[in-house]
C-alpha positions in Angstrom: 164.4 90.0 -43.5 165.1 91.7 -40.7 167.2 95.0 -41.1 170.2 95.3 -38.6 172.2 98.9 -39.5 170.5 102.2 -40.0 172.1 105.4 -41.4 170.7 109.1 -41.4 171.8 111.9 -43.2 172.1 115.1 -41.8 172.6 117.3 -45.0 173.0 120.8 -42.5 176.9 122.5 -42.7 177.9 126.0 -41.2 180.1 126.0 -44.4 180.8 124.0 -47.8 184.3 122.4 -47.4 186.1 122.4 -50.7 186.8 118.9 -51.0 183.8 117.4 -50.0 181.6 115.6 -52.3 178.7 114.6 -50.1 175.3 116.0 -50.7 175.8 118.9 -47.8 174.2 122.7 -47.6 174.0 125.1 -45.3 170.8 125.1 -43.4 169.3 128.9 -45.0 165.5 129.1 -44.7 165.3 125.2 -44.4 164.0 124.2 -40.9 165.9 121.7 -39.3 162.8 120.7 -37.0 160.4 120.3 -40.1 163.8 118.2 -41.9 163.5 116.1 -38.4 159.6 115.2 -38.8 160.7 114.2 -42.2 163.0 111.6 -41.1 160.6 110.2 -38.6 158.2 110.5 -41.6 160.2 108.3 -43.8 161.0 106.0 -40.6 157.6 105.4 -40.1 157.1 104.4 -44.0 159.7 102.2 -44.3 158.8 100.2 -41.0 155.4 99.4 -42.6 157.9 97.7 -44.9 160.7 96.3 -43.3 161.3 94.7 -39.8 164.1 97.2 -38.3 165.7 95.8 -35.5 169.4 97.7 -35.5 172.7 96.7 -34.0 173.7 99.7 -35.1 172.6 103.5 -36.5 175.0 106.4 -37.7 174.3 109.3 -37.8 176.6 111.1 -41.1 176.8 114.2 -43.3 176.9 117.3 -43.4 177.2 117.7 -39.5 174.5 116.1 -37.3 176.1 117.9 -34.4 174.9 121.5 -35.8 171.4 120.3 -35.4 170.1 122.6 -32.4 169.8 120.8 -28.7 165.9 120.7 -29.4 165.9 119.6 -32.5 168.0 116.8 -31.9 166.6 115.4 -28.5 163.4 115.6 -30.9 165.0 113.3 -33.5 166.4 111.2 -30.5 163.0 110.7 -28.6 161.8 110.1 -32.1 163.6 107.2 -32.8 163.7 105.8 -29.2 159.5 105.4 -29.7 159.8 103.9 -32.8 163.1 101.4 -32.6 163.3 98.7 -31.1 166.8 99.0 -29.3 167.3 96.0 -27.1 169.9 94.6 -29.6 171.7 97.7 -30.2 175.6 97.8 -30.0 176.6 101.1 -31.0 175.2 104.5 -32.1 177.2 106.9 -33.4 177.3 110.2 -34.8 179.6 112.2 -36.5 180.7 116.2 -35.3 182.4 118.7 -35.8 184.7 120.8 -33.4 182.9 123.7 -31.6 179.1 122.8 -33.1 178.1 121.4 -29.9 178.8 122.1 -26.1 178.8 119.7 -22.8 174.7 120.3 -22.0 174.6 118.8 -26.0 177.3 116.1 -26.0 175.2 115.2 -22.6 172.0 114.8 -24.5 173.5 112.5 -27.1 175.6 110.6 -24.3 171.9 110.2 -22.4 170.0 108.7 -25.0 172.4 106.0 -25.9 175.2 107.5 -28.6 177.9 105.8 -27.2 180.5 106.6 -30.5 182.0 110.1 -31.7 183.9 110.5 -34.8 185.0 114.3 -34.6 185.8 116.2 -37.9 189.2 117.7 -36.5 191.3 116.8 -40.5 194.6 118.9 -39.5 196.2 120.2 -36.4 197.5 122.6 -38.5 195.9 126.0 -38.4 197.3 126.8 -42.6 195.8 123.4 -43.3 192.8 124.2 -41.6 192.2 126.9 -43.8 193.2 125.0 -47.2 190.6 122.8 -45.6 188.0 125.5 -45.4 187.4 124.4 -41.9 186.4 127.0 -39.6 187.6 125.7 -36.3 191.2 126.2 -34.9 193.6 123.2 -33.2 192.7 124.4 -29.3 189.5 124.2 -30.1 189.4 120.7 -32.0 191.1 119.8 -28.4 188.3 121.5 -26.2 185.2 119.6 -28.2 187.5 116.2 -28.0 188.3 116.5 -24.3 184.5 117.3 -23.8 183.3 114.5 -25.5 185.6 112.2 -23.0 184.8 114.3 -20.3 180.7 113.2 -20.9 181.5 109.6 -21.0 181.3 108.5 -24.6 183.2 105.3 -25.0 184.9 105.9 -28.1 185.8 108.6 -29.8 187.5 108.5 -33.3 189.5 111.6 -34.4 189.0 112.2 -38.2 192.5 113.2 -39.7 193.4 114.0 -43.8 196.4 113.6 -45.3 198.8 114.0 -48.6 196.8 117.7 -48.6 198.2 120.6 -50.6 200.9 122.3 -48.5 201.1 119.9 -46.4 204.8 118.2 -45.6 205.6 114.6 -44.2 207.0 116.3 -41.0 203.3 117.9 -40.9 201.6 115.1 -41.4 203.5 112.8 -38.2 203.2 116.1 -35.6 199.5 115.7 -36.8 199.8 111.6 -36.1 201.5 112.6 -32.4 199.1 115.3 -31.0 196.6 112.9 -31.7 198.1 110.5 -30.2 199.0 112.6 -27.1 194.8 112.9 -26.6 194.8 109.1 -26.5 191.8 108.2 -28.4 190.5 104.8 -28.6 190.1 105.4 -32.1 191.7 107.3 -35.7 190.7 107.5 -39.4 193.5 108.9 -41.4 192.1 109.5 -44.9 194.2 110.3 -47.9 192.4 113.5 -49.3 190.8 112.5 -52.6 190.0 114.6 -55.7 185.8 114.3 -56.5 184.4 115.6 -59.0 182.0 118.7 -58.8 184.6 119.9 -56.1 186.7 122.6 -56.3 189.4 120.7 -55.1 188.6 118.8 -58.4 188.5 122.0 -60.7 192.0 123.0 -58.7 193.3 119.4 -59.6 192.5 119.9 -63.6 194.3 123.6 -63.2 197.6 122.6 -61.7 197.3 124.2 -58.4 196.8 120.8 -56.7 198.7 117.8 -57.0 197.9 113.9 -56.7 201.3 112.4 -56.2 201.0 107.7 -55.5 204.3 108.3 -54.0 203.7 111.0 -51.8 200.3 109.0 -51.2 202.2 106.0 -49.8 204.6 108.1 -47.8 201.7 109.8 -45.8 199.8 106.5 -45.4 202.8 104.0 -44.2 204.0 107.1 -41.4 201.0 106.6 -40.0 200.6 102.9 -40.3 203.7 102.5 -38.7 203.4 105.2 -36.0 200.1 104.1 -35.3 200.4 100.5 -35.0 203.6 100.9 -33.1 201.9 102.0 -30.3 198.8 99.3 -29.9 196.2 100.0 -32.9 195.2 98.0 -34.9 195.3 98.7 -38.4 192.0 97.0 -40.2 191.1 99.0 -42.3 193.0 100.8 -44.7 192.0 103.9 -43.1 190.8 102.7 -40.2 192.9 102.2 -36.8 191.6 101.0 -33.3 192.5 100.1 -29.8 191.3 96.7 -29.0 187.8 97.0 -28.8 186.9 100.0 -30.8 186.6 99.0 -33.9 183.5 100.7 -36.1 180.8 97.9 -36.6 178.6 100.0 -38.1 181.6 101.0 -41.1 182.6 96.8 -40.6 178.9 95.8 -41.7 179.6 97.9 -45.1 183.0 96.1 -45.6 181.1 92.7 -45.2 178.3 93.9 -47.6 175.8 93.5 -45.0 172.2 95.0 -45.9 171.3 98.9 -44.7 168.5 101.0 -44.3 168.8 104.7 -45.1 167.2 108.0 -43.9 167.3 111.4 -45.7 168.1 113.5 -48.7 170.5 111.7 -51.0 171.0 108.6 -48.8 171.7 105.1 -49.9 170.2 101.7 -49.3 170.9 98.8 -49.8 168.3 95.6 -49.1 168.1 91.9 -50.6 169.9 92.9 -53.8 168.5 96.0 -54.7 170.1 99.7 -54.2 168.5 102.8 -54.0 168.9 106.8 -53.5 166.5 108.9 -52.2 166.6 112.2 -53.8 169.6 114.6 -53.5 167.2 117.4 -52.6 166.3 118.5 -48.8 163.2 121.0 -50.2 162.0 118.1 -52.2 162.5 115.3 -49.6 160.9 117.1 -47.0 157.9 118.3 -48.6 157.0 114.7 -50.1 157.5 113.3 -46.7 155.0 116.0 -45.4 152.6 114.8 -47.9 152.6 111.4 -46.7 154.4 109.9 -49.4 157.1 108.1 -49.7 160.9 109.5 -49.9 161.4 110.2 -53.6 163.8 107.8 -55.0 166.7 108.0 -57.7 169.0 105.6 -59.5 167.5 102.2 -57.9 169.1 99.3 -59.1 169.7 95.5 -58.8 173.0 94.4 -58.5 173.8 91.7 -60.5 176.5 88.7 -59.5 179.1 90.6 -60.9 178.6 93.4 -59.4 178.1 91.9 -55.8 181.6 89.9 -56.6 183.2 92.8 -57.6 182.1 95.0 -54.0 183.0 92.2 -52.3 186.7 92.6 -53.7 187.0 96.0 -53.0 185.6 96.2 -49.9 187.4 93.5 -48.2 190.7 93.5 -49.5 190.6 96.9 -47.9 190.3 94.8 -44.3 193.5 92.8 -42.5 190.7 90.0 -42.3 190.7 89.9 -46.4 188.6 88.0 -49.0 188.0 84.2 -48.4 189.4 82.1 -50.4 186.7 79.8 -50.9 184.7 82.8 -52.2 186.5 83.6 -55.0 185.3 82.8 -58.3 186.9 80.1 -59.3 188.4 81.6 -62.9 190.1 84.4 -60.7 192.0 81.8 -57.9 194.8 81.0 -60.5 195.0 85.1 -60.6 194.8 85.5 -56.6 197.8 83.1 -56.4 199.9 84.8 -58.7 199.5 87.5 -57.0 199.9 85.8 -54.1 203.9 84.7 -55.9 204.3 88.1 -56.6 204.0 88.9 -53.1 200.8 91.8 -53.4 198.7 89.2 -51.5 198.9 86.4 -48.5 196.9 83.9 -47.8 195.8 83.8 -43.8 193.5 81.7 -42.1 191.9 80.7 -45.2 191.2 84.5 -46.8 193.5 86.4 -49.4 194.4 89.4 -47.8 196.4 92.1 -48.8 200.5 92.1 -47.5 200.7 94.7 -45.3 203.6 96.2 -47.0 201.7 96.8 -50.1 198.4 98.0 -48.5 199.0 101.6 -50.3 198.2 99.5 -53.6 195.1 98.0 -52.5 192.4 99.4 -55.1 194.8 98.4 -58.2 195.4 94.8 -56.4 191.3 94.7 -56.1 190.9 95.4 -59.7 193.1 92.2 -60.9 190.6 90.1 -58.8 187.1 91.7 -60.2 185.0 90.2 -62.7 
């Protein structure tokens, strides 16, 4: 089986944002150079394995971008001797404002990233701060309009909404200045509580709220704001210009198989799902040993449990869930649903009406096994 998407974590953050939950620390006495040669350590290992051939690599966190210009033309010559690239369709990275400068974005633009999705949450600078991020609006803009100044082809803006403090009004000048930049592409995400947060904690105590209806204001203002000027909505959190569409986030939605590098990532291959070890000390030093990454929680997924990602993955696109792949003794269920008007049917897949898109995740349930 030849392995056609490839993900690396970067766990590295100049500070711990309060509502994220991904395995993330700030780089201390680690060395971002030795953490590097680990990744090409555990590269090398798994290609003894598996035939990698990507369409596509990501490069997620933490923030890739706040690894230092040598470092990261290290991991980028790294993988350019080791890959086979002739096949590859896009390579992207994610960043956040001010951790990188033109002679950097130039690097990355040089050695074939050709997608950007840049951390900017909130135009708001009292947002920004309920955010714990520790960039302002101007210079969000700067890093954006450098990033199109070097060439990259797309560049996705991440925004947040339904955050605390944060009004309707707020959340459509956020929608507009984006706009005003013109990028090809936007992720509007509505904020979520995780656990071991202390958004979370915050959540339990009373200081935050998670209001559905407030939820479904935020997320149909920018659904219609959005597609009223040319994107294309398809993904619930997910809007592009024709053409700019993620296809390394679209092979996840279609349950494709994935290969991934570092400290607590996630694979998935041939029916079986693993995590290498939330630990960058630990990760690295095995690595360095010549073993391989130490792994957590492997599991094989079951029928059900392929159905049931299935569901919930692709309900979540405007392409939908074919009909032909549902389990037969859930169809008389997707038609009801259908009657009930939650779900259409178009070009042969259930899919999710558009005016009931907020409800997606409780619409998936009703079709899981």
């Amino acid at each position: 089986m030849v392995i056609r998407h490839l993900y690396l974590h970067i766990p590295f953050c100049h500070r711990i944002c309060p509502y994220c939950a991904f395995y993330k620390h700030q780089p201390g006495e680690s060395s971002t150079s030795a953490f590097v040669d680990a990744l090409l350590g555990e590269l090398d290992a798994l290609q003894k394995v598996h035939e990698i051939v990507p369409h596509t690599i990501y490069f997620g966190g933490g923030t890739p971008s706040l690894l230092s210009k040598s470092v990261l033309q290290s991991l980028l010559v790294g993988l350019r001797q080791r890959l086979l690239l002739d096949e590859l369709t896009e390579w992207s990275t994610e960043a956040n404002p001010m951790t990188f400068d033109r002679a950097k974005a130039q690097l990355m633009r040089d050695h074939g990233i050709n997608r950007v999705s840049l951390g900017v949450q909130s135009w708001q600078p009292h947002l920004l701060k309920t955010l714990g991020r520790d960039h302002t609006p101007e210079q969000a803009q700067q890093s954006f309009e450098i990033l199109t100044e070097t060439g990259f082809p797309v560049v996705n803006i991440d925004l947040m909404f339904s955050l605390p403090g944060q009004s309707l009004s707020q959340w459509e000048q956020d929608l507009q200045r984006t706009l005003s930049l013109h990028p090809k592409h936007i992720s509007a995400y509505n904020l979520t509580y995780e656990e071991d947060t202390p958004f979370f904690d915050q959540l339990g105590q009373g200081s935050h709220q998670d209001n559905e209806d407030n939820n479904a204001d935020h997320f149909y203002r920018a659904d219609t704001l959005l597609t009223d000027v040319g994107f294309e909505h398809y993904e619930i959190s997910n809007y592009a210009q024709p053409g700019a569409r993620s296809l390394h986030n679209q092979a996840y939605w279609r349950s494709a198989d994935y290969l991934s590098l570092g400290p607590s990532a996630v694979s998935t291959v041939n029916g079986k799902r693993w995590r290498n070890v939330p630990d960058t000390a630990r990760y690295v030093a095995q690595i360095s040993q010549g073993k391989e990454a130490l792994r957590e929680e492997i599991e094989v997924l079951t029928d059900q449990d392929r159905h049931n990602e299935r569901v919930a993955l692709r309900l979540r696109t405007t392409r939908g869930f074919a009909c032909k792949d549902l389990d037969s003794t859930l169809r008389p269920r997707a038609n009801e649903l259908v009657d009930e008007g939650l779900l259409e049917v178009h070009e042969e897949h259930y899919r999710v009406r558009a005016d009931q898109r907020a409800l997606v995740d409780p619409i998936a349930a009703e079709l899981m096994l």
